[in-house]
VOGU-3710 file (C-alpha; in Angstrom, 3 decimals, decimal comma):
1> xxxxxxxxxx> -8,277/-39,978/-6,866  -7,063/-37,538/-4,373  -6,119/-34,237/-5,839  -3,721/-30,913/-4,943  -4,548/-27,619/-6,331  -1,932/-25,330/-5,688  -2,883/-21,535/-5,997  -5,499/-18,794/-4,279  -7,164/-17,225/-7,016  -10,402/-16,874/-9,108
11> xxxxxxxxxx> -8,346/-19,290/-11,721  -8,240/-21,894/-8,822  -11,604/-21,669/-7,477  -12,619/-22,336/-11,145  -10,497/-25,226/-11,557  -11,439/-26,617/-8,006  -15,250/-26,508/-9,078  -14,362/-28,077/-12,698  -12,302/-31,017/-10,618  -15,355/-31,715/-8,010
21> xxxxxxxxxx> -17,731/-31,878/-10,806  -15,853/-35,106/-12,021  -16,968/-38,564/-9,904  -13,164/-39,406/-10,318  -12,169/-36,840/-7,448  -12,782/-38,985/-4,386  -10,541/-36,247/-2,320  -9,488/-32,359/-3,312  -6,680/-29,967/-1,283  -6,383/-26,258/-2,415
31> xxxxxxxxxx> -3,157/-24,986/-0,902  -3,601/-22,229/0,381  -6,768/-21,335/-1,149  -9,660/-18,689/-0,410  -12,668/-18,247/1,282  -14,673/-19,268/-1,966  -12,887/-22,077/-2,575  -12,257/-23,557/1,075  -16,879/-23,980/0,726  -16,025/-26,766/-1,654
41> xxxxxxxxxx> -12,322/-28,542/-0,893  -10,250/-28,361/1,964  -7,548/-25,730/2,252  -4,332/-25,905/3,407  -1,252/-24,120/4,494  1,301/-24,280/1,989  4,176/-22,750/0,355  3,166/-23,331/-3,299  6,898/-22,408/-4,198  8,599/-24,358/-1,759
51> xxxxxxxxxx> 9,000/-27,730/-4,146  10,337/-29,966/-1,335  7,131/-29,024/0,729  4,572/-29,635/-2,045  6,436/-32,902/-2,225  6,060/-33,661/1,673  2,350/-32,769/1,715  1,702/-34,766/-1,520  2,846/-38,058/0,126  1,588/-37,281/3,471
61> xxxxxxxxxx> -1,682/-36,482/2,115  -1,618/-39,692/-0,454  -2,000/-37,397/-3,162  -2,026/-38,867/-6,584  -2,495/-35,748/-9,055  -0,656/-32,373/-8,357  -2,559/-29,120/-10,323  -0,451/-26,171/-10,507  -2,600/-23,098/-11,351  0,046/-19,593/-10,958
71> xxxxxxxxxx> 2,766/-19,461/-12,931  5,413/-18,420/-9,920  5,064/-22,635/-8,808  6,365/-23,684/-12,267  9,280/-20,943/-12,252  10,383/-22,136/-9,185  10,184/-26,040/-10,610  7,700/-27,356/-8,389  6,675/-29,439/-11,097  10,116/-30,821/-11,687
81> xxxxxxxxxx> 10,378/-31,671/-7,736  7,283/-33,483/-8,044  7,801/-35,581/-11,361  10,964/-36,484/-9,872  9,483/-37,537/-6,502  6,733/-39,946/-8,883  3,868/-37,745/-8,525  1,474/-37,083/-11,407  1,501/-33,042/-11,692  -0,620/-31,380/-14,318
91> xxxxxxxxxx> 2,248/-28,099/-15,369  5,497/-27,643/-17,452  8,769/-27,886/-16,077  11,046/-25,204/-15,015  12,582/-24,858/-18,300  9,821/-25,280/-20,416  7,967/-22,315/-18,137  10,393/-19,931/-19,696  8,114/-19,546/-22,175  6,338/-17,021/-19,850
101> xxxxxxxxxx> 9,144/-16,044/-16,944  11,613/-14,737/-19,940  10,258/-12,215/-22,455  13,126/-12,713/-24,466  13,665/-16,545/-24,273  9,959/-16,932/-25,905  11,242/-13,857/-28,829  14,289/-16,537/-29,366  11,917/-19,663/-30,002  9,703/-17,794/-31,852
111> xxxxxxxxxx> 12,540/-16,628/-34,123  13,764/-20,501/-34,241  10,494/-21,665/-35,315  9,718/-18,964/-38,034  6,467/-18,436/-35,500  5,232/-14,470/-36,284  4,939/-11,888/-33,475  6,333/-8,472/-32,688  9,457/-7,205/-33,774  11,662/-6,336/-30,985
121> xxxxxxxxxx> 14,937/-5,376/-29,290  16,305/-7,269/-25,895  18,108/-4,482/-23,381  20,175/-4,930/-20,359  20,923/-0,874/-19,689  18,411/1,898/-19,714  20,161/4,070/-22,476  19,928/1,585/-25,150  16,848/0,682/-24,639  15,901/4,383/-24,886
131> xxxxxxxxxx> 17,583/4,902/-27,763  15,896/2,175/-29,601  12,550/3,681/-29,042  13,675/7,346/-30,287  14,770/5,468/-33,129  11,123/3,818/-33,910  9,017/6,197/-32,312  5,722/5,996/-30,660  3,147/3,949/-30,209  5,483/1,071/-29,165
141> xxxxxxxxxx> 5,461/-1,572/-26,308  8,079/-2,001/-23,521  7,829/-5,006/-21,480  9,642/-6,288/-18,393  11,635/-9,472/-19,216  10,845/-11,298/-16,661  7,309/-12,090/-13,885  5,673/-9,029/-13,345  2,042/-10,460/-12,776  0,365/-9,508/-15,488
151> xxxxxxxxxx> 1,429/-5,845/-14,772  4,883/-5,522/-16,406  3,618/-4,466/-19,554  3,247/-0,658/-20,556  1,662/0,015/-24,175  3,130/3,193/-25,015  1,018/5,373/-27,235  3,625/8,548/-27,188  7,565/8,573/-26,877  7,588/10,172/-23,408
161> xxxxxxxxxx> 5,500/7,627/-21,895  7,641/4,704/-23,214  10,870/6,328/-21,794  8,676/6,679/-18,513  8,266/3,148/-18,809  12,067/2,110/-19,265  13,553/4,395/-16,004  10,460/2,584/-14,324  11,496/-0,730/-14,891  15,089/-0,371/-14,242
171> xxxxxxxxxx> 14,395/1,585/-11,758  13,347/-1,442/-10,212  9,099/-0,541/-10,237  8,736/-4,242/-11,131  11,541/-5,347/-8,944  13,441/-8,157/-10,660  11,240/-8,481/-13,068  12,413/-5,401/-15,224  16,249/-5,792/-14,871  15,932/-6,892/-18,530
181> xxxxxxxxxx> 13,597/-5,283/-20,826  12,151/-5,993/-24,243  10,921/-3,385/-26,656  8,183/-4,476/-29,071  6,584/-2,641/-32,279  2,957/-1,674/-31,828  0,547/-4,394/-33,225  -2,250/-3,673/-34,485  -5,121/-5,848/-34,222  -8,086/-7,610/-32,198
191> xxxxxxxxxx> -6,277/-9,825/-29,249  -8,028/-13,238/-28,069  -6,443/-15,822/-26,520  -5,811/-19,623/-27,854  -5,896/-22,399/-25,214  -4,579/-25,537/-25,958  -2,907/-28,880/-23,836  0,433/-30,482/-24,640  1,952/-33,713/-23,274  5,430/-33,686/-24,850
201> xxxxxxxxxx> 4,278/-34,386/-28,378  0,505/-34,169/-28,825  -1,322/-30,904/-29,043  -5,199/-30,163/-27,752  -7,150/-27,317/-28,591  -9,473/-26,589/-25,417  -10,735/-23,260/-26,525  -10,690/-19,545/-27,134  -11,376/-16,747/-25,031  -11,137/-12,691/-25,056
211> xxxxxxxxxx> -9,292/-10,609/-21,865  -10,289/-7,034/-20,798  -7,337/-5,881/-19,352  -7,623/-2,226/-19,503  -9,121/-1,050/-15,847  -12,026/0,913/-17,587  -15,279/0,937/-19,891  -13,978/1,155/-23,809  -10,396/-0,539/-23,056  -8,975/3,217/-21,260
221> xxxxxxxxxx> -7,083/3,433/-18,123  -4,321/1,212/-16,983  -3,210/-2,790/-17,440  -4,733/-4,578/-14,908  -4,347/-8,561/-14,679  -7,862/-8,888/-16,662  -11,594/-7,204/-15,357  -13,407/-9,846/-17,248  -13,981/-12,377/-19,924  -16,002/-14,448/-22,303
231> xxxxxxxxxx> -15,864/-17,553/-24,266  -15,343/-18,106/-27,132  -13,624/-15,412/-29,076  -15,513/-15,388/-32,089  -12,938/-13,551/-33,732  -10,800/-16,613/-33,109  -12,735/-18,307/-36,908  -11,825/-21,930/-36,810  -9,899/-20,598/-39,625  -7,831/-18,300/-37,717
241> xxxxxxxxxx> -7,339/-20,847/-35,062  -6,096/-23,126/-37,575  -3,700/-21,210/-38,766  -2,472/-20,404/-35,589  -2,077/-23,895/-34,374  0,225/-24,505/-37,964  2,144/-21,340/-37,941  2,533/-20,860/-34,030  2,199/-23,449/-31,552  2,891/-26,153/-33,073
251> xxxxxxxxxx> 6,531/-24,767/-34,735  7,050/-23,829/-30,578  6,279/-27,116/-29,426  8,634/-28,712/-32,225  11,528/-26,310/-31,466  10,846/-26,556/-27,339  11,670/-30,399/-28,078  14,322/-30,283/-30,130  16,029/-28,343/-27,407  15,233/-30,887/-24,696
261> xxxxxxxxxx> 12,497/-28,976/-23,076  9,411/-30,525/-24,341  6,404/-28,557/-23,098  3,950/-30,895/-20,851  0,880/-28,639/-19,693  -1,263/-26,124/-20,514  -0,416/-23,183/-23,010  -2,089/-19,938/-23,649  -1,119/-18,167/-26,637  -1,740/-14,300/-26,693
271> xxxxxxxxxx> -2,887/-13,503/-30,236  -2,918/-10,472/-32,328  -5,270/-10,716/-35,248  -5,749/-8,350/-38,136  -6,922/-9,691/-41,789  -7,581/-12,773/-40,804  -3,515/-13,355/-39,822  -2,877/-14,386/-36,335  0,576/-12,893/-34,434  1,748/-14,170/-31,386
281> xxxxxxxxxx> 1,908/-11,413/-28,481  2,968/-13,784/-25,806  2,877/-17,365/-24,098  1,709/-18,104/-20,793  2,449/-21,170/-19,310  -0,948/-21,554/-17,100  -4,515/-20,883/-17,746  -5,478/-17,350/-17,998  -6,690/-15,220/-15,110  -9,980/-14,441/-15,529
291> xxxxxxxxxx> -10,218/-16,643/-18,958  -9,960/-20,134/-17,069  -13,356/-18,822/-15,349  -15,037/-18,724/-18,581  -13,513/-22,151/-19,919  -14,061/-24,051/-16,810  -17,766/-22,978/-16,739  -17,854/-24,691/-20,120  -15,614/-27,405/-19,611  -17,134/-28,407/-16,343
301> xxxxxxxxxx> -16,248/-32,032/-15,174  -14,015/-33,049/-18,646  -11,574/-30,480/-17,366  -9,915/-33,154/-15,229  -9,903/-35,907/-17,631  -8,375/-33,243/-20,115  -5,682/-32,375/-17,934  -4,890/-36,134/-16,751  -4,609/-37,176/-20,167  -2,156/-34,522/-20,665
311> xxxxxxxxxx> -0,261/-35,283/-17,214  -0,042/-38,779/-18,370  1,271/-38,389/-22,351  -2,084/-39,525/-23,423  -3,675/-36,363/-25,449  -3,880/-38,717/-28,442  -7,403/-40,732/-26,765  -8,947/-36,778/-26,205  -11,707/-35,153/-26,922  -13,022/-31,712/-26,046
321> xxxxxxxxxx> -17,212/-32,303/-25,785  -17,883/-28,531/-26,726  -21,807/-27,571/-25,942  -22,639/-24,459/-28,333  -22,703/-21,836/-25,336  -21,283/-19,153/-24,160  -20,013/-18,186/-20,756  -19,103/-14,513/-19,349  -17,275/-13,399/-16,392  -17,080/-10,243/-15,024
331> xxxxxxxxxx> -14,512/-8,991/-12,279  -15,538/-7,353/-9,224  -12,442/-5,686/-8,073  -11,860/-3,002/-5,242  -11,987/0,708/-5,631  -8,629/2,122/-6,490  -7,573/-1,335/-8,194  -5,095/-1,247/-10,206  -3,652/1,050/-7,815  -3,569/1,071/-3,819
341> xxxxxxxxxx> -7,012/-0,158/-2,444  -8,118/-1,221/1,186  -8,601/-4,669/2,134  -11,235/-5,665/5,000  -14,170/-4,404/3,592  -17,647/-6,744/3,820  -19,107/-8,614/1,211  -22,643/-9,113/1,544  -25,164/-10,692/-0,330  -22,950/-13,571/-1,736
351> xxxxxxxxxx> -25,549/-16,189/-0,197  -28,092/-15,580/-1,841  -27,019/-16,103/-5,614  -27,535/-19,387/-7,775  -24,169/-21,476/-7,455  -24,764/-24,309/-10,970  -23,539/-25,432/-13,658  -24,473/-21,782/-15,649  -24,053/-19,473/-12,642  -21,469/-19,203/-10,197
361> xxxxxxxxxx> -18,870/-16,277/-8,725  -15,588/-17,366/-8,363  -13,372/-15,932/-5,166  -10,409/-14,912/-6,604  -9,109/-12,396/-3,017  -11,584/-12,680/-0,502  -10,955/-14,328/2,808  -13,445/-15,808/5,265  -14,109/-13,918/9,406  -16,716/-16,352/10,692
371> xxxxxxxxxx> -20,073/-15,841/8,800  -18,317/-12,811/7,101  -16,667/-12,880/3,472  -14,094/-10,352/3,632  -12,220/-8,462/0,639  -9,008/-9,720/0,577  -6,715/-8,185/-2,748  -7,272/-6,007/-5,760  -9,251/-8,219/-7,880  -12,178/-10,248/-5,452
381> xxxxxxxxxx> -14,750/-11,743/-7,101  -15,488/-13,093/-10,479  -18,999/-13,293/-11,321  -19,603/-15,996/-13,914  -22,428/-17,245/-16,152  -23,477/-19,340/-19,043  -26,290/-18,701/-21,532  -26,937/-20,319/-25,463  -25,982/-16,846/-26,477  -23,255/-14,388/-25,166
391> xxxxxxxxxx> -25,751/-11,989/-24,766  -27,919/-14,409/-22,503  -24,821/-14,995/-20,271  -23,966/-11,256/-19,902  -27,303/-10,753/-18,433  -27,200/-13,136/-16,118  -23,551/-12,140/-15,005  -24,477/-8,839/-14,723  -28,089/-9,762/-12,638  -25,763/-11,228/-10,525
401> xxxxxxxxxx> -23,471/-8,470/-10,355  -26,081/-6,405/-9,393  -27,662/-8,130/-5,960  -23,871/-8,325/-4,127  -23,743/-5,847/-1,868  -20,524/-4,460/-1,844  -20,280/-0,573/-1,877  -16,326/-0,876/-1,770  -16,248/-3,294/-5,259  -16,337/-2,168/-8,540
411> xxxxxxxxxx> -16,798/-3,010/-12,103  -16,173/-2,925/-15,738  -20,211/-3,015/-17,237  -18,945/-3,809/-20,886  -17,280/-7,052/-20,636  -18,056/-8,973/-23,853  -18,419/-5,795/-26,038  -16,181/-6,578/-29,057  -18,764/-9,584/-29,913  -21,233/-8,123/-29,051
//
């Protein structure tokens, strides 16, 4: 089968090295790729938004199974261009993907189908939205409506800070993006994420994972898009899970039909848990960025079979093969990250690490100047690892962490600290 991976990050290098794994990939394109990724598949140039040129360059290329990894493809309805043009594509459509583009949209289904999450208010003007939070006080959430990757969220833990937040986003800090804005209530809680597949009708559980989006050690400093994760979330109980499946997903799925937008792809559910109750936080409508590191490293080769299945409506005939391990990946991201940081800088030492089925670093913004591996965005490298225990694969992560060479990187040395 010849395969299209559409995307450039550490989520796509993961998924590239979860598809070659599987004796079913006779041929794999990342478009555009990275420097990691283009030592495995070939890369090529390619507008992963441009739906009539994914198209083109499916058919040219005899491609017979489209992945979309970002979530600004399936916005744009790449996946719609490419059902329509016959080609088997692994994403939701450009309706279902609301889900994640429209803050409020998912606050609407999740009101539909009874699913619990955040209270909240939806605000077109500045002044309203301001007056809301005088009204409820602080801590409280404000969100940008719309794509904002993975940065449009401020967590407001005093009054002054959230109205910061609301000039900001109409102000236009998040461009688009925070034209609309929605104002949660503060939940309290332990977050871990819930993966599962959906083909229209049947639902998969493929795992559970835990983010560390705060930029430093003990969750402080600013949102970044995620310095690191591990799988599973242990406290994601197959109770909780459960529950969340009954209460949350599957209600969205049922009312995401019923509207004529069933939901074909993967979801990731953002959970807040406290007493043993699971609330949503948010949906995304791809795999997480860094958790698909830490799910593809325990996945490996089923990952494509998974996703075919749920490509083709047949999530009914799978099966996840879980081993009982653990994997851990830590972000290596450049200095100043999430703020303004230099590209260019050399990355040395990369050769000489184990690349296996229980070690590997994922390129997530690196790009390649002959022999060189150059940094190439805020977050670069994603240094992964398996062990029987979580604390086996944090020291291996972290050994590995340790013999890069790159006095420009940085990193978060607490990933996994909640279970542990």
């Amino acid at each position: 089968m010849n395969i299209l991976i559409l995307g450039s990050g550490g989520r796509e290098h993961a998924l590239a090295w979860a598809v070659m794994q599987n004796p079913k990939c006779d041929k794999l394109i990342v478009a555009p790729g990275n420097a990691g990724i283009a030592q495995i598949a070939d890369c090529a140039s390619l507008d992963a938004e441009d739906g009539g040129a994914v198209v083109t360059f499916a058919e040219e290329n005899a491609i017979e199974f489209v992945i979309i990894g970002p979530e600004a493809p399936l916005a744009a309805g790449v996946a719609d261009r490419l059902r329509a043009a016959g080609i088997l594509v692994f994403g939701p459509s450009e309706a279902a993907a609301k889900l994640e583009v429209s803050k409020s949209f998912t606050k609407e289904i999740c009101d539909a189908a009874n699913a619990p999450t955040a209270g909240y208010g939806h605000f077109t003007e500045a002044e309203a939205a301001k007056a809301h939070v005088r009204e409820n006080g602080a801590p409280i959430v404000v969100k940008a409506d719309g794509l904002a990757a993975g940065k449009g969220v401020i967590v407001a833990m005093d009054e002054q800070t959230a109205l910061d937040a609301i000039d900001d986003m109409f102000g236009g800090a998040f461009g688009g993006a925070g034209a609309e804005v929605v104002i949660e209530e503060f939940m309290e809680g332990e977050e871990a994420s819930l993966f599962v597949l959906c083909d229209g009708e049947e639902i998969l559980s493929i795992g559970t994972a835990q983010d560390h989006k705060r930029v430093g050690e003990g969750d402080t400093g600013p949102n970044t898009g995620g310095m690191g994760a591990y799988s599973p979330a242990p406290v994601l109980s197959p109770e909780i899970e459960a529950r969340a499946m009954e209460e949350i997903v599957k209600p969205t799925m049922r009312v995401m039909a019923e509207r004529g937008m069933p939901y074909q792809g993967v979801l990731y559910a953002g959970l807040m848990i406290k007493d043993g109750e699971p609330r949503l936080v948010e949906y995304n409508v791809r795999f997480g960025d860094p958790e698909c590191q830490v799910l593809m490293m325990r996945l490996g080769a089923q990952a494509l079979d998974l996703m075919q299945a749920a490509a083709e409506g047949r999530l009914s005939e799978a099966r996840v093969n879980w081993a009982e391990d653990h994997a851990i990946t830590v972000v290596m991201a450049a200095e100043g990250y999430p703020g303004t940081y230099q590209k260019g800088s050399d990355i040395k030492g990369l050769k000489a690490l184990p690349e296996d089925s229980m070690n590997m670093v994922f390129h997530a913004g690196t790009k390649a100047d002959g022999d060189r591996i150059l940094a190439n965005g805020g977050r670069v490298l994603n240094v992964t690892a398996r062990g029987d225990s979580l604390e086996e694969a944090r020291d291996r992560a972290y050994a590995m962490v340790d013999q890069i060479d790159w006095p420009e990187g940085f990193v978060r040395r607490d990933i996994g600290w909640r279970a542990l």
